[in-house]
mmCIF file of the N, C-alpha and C atoms, coordinates in Angstrom:
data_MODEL
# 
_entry.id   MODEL 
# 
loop_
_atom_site.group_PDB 
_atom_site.id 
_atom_site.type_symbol 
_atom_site.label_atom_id 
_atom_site.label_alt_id 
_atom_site.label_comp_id 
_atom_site.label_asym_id 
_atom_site.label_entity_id 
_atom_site.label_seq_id 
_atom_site.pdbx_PDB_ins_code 
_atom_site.Cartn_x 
_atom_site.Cartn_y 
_atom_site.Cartn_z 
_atom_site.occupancy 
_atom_site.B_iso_or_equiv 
_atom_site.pdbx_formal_charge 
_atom_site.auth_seq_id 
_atom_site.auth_comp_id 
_atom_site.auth_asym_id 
_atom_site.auth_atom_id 
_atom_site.pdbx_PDB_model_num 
ATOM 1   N N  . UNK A 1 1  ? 97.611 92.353  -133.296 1.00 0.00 ? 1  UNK A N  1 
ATOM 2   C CA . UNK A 1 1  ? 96.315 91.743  -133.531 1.00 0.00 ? 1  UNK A CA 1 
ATOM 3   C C  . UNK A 1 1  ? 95.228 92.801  -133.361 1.00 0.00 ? 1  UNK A C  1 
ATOM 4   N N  . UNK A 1 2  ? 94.398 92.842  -134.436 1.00 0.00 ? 2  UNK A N  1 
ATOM 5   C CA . UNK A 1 2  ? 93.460 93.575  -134.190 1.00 0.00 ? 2  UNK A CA 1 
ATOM 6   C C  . UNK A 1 2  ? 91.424 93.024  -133.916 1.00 0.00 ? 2  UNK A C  1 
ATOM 7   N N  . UNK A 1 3  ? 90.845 93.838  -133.384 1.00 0.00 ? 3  UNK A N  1 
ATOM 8   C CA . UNK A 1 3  ? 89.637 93.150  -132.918 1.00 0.00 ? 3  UNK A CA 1 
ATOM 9   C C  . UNK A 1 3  ? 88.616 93.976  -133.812 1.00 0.00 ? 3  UNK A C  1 
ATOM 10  N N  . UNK A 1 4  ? 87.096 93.987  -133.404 1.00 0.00 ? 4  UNK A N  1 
ATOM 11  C CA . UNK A 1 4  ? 85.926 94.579  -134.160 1.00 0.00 ? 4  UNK A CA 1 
ATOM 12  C C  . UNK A 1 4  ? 85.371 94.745  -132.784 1.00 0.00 ? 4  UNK A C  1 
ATOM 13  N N  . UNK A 1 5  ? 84.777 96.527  -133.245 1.00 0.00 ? 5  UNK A N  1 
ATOM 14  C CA . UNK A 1 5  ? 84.100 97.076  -131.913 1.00 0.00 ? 5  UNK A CA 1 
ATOM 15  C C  . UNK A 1 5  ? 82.905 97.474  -132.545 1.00 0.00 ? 5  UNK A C  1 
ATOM 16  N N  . UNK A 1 6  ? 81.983 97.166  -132.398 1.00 0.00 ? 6  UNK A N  1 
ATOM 17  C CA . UNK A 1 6  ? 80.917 97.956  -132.235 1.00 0.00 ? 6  UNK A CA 1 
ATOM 18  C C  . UNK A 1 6  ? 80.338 98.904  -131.940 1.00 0.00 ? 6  UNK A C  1 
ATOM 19  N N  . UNK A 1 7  ? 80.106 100.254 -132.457 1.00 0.00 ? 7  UNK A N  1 
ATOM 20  C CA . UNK A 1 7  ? 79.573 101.344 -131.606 1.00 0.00 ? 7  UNK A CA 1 
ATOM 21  C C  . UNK A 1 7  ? 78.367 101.933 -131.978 1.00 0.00 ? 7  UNK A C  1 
ATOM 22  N N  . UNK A 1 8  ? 77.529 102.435 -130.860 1.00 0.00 ? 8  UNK A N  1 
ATOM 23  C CA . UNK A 1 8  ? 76.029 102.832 -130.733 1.00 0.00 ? 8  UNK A CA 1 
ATOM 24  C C  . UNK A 1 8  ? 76.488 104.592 -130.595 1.00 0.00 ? 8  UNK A C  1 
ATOM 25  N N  . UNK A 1 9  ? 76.068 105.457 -131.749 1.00 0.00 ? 9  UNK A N  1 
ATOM 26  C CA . UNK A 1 9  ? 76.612 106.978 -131.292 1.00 0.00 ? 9  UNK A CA 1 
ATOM 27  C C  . UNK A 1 9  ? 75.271 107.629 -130.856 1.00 0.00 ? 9  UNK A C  1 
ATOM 28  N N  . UNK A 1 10 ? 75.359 108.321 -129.967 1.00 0.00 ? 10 UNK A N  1 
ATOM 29  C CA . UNK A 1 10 ? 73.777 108.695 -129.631 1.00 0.00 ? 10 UNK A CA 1 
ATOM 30  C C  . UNK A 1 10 ? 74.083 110.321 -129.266 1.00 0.00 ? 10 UNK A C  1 
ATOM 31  N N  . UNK A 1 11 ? 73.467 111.244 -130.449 1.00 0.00 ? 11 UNK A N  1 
ATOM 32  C CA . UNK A 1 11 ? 74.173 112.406 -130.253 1.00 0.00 ? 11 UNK A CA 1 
ATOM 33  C C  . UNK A 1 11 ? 72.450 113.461 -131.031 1.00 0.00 ? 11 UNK A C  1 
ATOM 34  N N  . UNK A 1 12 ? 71.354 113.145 -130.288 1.00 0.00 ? 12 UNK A N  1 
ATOM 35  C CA . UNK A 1 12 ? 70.149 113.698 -131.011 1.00 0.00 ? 12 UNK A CA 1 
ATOM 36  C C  . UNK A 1 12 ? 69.553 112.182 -131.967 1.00 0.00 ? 12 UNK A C  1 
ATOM 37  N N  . UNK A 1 13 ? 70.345 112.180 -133.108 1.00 0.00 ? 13 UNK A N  1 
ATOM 38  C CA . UNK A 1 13 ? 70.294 111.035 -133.701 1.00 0.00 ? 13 UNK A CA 1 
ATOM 39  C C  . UNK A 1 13 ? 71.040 109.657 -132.951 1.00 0.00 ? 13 UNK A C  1 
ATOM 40  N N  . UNK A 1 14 ? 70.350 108.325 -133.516 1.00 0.00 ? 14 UNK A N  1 
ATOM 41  C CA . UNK A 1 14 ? 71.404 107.204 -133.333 1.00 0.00 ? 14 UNK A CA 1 
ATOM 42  C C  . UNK A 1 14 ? 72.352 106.869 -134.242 1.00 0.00 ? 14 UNK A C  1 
ATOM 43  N N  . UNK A 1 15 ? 73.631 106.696 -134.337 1.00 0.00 ? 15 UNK A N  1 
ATOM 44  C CA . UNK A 1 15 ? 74.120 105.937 -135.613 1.00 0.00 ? 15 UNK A CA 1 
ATOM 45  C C  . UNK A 1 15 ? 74.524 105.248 -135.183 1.00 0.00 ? 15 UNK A C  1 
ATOM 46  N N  . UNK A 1 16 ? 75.280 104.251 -135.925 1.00 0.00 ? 16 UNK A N  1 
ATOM 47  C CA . UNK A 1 16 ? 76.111 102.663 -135.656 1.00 0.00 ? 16 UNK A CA 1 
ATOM 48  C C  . UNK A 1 16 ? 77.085 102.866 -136.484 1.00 0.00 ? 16 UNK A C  1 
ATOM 49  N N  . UNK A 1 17 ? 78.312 102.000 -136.190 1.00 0.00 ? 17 UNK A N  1 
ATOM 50  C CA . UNK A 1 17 ? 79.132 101.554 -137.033 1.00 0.00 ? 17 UNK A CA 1 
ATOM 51  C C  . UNK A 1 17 ? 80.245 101.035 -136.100 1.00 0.00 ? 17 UNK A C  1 
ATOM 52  N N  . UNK A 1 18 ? 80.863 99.857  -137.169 1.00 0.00 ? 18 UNK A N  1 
ATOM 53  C CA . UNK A 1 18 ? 81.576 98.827  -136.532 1.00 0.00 ? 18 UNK A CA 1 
ATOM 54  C C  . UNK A 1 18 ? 83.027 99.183  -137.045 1.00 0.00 ? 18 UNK A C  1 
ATOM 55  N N  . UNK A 1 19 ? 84.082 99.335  -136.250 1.00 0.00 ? 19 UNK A N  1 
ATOM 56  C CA . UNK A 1 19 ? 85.482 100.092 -136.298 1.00 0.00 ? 19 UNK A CA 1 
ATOM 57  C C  . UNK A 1 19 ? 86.283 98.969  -136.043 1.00 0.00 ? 19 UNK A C  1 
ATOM 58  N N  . UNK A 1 20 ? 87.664 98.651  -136.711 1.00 0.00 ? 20 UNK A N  1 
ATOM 59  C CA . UNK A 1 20 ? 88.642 97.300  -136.383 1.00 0.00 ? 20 UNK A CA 1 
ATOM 60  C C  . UNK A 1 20 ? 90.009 98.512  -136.104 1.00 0.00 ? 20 UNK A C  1 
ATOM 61  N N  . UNK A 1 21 ? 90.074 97.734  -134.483 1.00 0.00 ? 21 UNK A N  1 
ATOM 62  C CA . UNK A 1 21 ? 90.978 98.578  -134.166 1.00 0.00 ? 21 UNK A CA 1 
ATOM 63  C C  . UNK A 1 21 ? 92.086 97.190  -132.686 1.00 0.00 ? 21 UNK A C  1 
ATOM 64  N N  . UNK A 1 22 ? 93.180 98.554  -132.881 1.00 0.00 ? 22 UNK A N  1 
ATOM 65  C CA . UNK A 1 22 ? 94.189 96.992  -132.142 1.00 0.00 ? 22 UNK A CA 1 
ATOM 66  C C  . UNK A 1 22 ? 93.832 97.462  -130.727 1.00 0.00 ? 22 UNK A C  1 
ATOM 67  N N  . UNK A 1 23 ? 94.385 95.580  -130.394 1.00 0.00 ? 23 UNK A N  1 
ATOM 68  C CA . UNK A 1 23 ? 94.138 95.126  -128.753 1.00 0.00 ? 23 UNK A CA 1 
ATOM 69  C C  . UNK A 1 23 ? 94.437 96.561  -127.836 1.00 0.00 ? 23 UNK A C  1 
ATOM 70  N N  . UNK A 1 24 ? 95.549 97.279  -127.660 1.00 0.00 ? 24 UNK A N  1 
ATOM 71  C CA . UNK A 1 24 ? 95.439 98.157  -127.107 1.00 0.00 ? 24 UNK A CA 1 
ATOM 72  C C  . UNK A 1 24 ? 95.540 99.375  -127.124 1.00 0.00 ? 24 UNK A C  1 
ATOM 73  N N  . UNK A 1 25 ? 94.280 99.805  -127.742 1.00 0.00 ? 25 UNK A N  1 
ATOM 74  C CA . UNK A 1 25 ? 93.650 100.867 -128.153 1.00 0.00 ? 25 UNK A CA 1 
ATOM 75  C C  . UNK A 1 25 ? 92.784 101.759 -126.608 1.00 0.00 ? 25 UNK A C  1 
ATOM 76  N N  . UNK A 1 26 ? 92.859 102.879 -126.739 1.00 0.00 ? 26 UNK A N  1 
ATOM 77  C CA . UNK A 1 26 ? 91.851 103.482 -125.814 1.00 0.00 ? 26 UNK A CA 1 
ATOM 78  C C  . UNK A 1 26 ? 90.733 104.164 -126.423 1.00 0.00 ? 26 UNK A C  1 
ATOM 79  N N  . UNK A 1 27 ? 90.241 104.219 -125.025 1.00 0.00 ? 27 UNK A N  1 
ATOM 80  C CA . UNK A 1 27 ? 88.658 105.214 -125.527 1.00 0.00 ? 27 UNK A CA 1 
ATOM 81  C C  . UNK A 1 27 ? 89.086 106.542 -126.825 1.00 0.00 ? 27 UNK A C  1 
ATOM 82  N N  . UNK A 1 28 ? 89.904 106.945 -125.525 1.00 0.00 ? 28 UNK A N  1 
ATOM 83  C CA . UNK A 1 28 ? 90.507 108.277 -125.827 1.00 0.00 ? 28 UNK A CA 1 
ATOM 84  C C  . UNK A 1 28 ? 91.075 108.456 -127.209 1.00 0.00 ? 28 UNK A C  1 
ATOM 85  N N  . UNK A 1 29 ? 91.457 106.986 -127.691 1.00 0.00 ? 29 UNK A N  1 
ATOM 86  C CA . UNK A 1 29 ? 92.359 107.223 -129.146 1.00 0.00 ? 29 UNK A CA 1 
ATOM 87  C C  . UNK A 1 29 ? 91.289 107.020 -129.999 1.00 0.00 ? 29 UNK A C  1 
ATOM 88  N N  . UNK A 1 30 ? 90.077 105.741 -129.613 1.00 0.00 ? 30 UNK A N  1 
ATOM 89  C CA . UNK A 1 30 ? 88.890 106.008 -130.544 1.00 0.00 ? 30 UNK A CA 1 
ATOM 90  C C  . UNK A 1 30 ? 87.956 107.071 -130.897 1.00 0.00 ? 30 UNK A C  1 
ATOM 91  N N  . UNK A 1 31 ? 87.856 107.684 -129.840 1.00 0.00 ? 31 UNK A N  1 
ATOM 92  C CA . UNK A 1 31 ? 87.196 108.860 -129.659 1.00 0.00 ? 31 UNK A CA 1 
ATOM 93  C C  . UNK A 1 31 ? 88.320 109.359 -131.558 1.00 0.00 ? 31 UNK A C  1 
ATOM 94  N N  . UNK A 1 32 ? 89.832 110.391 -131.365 1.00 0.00 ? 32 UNK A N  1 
ATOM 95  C CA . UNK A 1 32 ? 90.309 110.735 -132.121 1.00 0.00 ? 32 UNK A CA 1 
ATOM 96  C C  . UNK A 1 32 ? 89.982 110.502 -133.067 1.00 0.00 ? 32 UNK A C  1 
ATOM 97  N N  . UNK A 1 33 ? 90.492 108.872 -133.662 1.00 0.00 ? 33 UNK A N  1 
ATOM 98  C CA . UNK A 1 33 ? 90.205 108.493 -134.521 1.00 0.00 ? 33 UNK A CA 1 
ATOM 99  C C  . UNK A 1 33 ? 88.524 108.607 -135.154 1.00 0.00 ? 33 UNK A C  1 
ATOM 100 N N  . UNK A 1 34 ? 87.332 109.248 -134.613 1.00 0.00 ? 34 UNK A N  1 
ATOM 101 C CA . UNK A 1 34 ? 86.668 109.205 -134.869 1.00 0.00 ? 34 UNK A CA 1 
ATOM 102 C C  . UNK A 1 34 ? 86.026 110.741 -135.232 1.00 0.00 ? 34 UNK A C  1 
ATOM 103 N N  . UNK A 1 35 ? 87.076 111.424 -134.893 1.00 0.00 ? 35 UNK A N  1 
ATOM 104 C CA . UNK A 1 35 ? 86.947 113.463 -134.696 1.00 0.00 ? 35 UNK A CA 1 
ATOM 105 C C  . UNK A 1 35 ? 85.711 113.410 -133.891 1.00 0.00 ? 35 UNK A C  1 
ATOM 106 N N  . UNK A 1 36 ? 86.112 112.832 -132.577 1.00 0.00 ? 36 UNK A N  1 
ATOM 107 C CA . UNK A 1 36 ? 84.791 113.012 -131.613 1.00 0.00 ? 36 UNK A CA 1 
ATOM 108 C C  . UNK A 1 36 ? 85.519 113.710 -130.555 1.00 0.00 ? 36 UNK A C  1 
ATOM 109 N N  . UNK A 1 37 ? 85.176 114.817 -129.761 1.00 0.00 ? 37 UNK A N  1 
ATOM 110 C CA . UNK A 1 37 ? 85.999 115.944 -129.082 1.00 0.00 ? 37 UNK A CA 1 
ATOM 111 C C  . UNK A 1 37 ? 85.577 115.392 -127.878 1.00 0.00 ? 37 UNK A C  1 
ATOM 112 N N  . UNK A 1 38 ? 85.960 114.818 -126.908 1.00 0.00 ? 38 UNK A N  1 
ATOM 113 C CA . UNK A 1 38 ? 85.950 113.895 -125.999 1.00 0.00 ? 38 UNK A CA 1 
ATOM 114 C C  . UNK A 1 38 ? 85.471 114.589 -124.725 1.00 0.00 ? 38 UNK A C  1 
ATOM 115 N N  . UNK A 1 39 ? 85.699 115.814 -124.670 1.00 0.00 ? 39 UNK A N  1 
ATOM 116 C CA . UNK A 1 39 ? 85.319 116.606 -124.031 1.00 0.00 ? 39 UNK A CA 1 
ATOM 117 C C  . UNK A 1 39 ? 83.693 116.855 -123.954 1.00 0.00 ? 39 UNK A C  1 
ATOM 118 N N  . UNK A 1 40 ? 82.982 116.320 -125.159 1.00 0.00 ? 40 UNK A N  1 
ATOM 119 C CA . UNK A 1 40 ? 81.585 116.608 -125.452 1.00 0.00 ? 40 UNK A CA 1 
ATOM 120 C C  . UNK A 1 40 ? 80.872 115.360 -125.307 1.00 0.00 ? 40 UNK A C  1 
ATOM 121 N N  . UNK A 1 41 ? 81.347 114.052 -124.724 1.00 0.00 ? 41 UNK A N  1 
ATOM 122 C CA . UNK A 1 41 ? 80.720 113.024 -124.704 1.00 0.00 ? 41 UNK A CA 1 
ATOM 123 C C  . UNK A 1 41 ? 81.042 112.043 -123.611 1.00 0.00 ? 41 UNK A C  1 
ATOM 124 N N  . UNK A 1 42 ? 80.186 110.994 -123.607 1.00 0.00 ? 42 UNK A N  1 
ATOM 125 C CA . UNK A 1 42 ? 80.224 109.988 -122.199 1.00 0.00 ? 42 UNK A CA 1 
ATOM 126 C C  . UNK A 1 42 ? 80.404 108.815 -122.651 1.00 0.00 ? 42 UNK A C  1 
ATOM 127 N N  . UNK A 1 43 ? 81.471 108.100 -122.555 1.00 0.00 ? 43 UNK A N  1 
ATOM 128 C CA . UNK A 1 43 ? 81.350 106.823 -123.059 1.00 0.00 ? 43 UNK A CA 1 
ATOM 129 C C  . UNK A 1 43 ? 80.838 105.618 -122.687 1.00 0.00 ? 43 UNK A C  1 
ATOM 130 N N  . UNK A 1 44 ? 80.073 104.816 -122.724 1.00 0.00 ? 44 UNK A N  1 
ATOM 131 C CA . UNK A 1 44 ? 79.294 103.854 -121.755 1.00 0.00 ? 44 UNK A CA 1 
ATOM 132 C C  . UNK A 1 44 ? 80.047 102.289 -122.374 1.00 0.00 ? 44 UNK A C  1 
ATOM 133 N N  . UNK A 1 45 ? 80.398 101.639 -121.783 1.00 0.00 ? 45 UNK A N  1 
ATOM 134 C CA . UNK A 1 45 ? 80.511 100.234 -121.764 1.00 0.00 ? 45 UNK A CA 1 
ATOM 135 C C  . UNK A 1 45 ? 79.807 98.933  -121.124 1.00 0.00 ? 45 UNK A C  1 
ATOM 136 N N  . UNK A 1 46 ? 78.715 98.442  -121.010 1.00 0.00 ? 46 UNK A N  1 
ATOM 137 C CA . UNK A 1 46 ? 77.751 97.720  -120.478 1.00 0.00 ? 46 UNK A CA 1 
ATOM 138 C C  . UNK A 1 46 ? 76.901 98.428  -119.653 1.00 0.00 ? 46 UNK A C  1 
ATOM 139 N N  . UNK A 1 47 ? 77.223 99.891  -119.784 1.00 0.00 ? 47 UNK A N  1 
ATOM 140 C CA . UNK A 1 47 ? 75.973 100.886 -119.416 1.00 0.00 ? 47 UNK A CA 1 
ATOM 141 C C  . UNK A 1 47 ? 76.536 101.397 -118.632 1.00 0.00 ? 47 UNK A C  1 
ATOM 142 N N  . UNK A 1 48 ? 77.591 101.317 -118.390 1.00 0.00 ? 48 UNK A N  1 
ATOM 143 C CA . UNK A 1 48 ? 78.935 102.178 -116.977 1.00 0.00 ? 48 UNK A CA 1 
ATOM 144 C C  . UNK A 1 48 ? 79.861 103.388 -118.010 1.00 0.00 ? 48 UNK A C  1 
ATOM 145 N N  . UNK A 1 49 ? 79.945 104.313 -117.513 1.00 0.00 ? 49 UNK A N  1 
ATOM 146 C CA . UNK A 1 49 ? 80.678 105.164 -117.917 1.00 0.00 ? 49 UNK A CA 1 
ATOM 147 C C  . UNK A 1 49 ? 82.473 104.679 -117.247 1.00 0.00 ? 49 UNK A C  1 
ATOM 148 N N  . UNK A 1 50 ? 83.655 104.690 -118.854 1.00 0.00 ? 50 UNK A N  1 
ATOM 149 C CA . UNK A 1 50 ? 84.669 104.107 -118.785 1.00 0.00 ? 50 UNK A CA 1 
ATOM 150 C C  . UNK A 1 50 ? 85.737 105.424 -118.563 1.00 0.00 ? 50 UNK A C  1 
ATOM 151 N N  . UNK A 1 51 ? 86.521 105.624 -118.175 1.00 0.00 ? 51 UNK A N  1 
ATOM 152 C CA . UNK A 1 51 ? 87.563 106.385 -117.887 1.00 0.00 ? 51 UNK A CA 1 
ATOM 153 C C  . UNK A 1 51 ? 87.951 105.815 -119.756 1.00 0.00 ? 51 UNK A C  1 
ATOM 154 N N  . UNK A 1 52 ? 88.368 107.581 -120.130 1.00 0.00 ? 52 UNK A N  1 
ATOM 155 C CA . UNK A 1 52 ? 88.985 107.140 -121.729 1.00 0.00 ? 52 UNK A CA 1 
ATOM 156 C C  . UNK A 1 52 ? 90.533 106.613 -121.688 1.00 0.00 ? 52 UNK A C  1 
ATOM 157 N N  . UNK A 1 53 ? 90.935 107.104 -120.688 1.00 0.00 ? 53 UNK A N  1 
ATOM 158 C CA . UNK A 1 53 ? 92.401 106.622 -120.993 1.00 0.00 ? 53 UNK A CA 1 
ATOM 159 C C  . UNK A 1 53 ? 92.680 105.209 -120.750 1.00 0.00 ? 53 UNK A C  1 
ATOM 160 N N  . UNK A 1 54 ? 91.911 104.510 -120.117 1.00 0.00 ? 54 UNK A N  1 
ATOM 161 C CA . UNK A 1 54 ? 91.232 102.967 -120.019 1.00 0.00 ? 54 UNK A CA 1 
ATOM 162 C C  . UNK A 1 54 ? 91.342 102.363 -121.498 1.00 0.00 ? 54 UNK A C  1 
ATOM 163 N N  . UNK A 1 55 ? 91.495 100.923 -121.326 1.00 0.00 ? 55 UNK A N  1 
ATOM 164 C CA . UNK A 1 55 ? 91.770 99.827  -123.130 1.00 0.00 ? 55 UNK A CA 1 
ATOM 165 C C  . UNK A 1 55 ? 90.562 100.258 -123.460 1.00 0.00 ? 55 UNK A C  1 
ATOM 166 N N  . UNK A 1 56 ? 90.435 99.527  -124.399 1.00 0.00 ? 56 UNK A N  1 
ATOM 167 C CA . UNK A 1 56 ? 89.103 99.016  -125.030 1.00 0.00 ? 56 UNK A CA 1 
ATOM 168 C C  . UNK A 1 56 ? 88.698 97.351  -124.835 1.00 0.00 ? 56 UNK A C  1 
ATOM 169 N N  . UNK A 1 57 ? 87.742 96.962  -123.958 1.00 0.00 ? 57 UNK A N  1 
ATOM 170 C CA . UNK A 1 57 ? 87.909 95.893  -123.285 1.00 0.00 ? 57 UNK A CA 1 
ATOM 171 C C  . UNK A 1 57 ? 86.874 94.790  -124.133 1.00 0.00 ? 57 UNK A C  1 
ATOM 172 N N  . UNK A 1 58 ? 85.548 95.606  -124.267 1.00 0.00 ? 58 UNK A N  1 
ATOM 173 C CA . UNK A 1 58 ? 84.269 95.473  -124.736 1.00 0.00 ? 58 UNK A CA 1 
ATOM 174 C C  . UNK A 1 58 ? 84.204 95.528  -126.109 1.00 0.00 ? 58 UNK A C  1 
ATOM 175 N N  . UNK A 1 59 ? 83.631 94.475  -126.828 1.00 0.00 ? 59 UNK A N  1 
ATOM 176 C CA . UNK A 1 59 ? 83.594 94.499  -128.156 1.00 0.00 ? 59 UNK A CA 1 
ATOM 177 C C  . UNK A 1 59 ? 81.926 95.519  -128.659 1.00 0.00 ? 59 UNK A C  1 
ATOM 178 N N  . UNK A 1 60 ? 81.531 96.362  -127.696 1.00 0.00 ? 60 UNK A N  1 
ATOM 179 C CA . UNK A 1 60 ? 80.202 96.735  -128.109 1.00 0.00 ? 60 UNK A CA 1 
ATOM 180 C C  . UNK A 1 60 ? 80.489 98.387  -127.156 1.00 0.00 ? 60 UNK A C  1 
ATOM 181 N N  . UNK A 1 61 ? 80.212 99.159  -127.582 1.00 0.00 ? 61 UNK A N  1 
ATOM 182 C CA . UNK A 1 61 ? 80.259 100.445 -126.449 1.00 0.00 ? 61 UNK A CA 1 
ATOM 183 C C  . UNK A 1 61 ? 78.984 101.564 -127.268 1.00 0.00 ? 61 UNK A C  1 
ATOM 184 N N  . UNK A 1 62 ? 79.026 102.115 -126.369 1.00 0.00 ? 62 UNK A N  1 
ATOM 185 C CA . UNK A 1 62 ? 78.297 104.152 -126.667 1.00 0.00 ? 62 UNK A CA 1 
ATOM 186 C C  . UNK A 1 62 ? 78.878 104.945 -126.568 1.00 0.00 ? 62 UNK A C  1 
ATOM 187 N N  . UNK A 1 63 ? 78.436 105.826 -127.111 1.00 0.00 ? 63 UNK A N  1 
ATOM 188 C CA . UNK A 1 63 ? 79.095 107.699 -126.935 1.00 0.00 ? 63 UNK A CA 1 
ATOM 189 C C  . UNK A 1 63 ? 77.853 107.943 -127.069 1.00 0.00 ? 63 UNK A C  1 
ATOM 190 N N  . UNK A 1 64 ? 77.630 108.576 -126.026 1.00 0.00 ? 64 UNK A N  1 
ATOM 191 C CA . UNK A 1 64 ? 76.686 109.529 -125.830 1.00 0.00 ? 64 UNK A CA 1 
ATOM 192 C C  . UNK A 1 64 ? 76.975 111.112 -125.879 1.00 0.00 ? 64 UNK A C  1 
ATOM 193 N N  . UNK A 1 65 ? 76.485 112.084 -126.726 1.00 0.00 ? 65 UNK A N  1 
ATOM 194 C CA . UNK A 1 65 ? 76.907 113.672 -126.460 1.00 0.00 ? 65 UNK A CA 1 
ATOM 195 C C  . UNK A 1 65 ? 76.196 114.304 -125.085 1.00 0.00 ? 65 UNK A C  1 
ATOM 196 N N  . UNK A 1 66 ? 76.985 114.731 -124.956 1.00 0.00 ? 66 UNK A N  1 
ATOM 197 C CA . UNK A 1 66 ? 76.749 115.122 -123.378 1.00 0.00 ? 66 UNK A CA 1 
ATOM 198 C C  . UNK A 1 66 ? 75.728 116.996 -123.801 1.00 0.00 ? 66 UNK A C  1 
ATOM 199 N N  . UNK A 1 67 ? 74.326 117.241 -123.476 1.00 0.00 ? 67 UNK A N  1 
ATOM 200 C CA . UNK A 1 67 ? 74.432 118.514 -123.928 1.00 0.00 ? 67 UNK A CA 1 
ATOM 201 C C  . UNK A 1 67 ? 73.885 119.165 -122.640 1.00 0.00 ? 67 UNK A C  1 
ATOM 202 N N  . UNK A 1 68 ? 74.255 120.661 -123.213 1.00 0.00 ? 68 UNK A N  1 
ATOM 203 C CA . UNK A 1 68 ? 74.710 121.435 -122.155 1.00 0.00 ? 68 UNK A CA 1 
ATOM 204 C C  . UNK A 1 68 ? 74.240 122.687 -122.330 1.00 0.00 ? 68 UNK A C  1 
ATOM 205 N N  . UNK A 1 69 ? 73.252 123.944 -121.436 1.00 0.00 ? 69 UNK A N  1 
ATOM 206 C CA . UNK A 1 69 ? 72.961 125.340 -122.035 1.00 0.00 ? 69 UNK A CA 1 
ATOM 207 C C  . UNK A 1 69 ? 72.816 125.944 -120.930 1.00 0.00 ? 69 UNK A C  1 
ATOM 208 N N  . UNK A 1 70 ? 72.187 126.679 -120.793 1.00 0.00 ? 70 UNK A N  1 
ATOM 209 C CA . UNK A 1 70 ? 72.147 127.476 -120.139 1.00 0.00 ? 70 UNK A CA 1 
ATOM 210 C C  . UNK A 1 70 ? 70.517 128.798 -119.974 1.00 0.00 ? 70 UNK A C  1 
# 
């Protein structure tokens, strides 16, 4: 069975888009599936940052890019 997630990408710009993906799916595999380097971002779920290897619980989430200089 598969569900509809919602996602808010917030990386400089905002984008959206809504992804159908199965019940137990992770951050970590959406992230992939999305060529988002997981390493470069924060994922928020009701405004809490989720451990990726965690389901996908929430039909609504963020990625935020994490930036970084020096």
């Amino acid at each position: 069975m598969s569900k509809k997630v919602h996602i808010k990408i917030q990386a400089g710009d905002i984008s959206k888009q809504t992804v159908e993906i199965a019940e137990n799916t992770t951050y970590e595999d959406l992230l992939d599936r999305l060529k988002i380097n997981q390493e470069t971002v924060l994922v928020l779920s009701g405004g809490n940052a989720v451990p990726l290897d965690g389901t996908i619980s929430s039909n609504e989430i963020t990625i935020l890019k994490v930036v970084t200089g020096g």
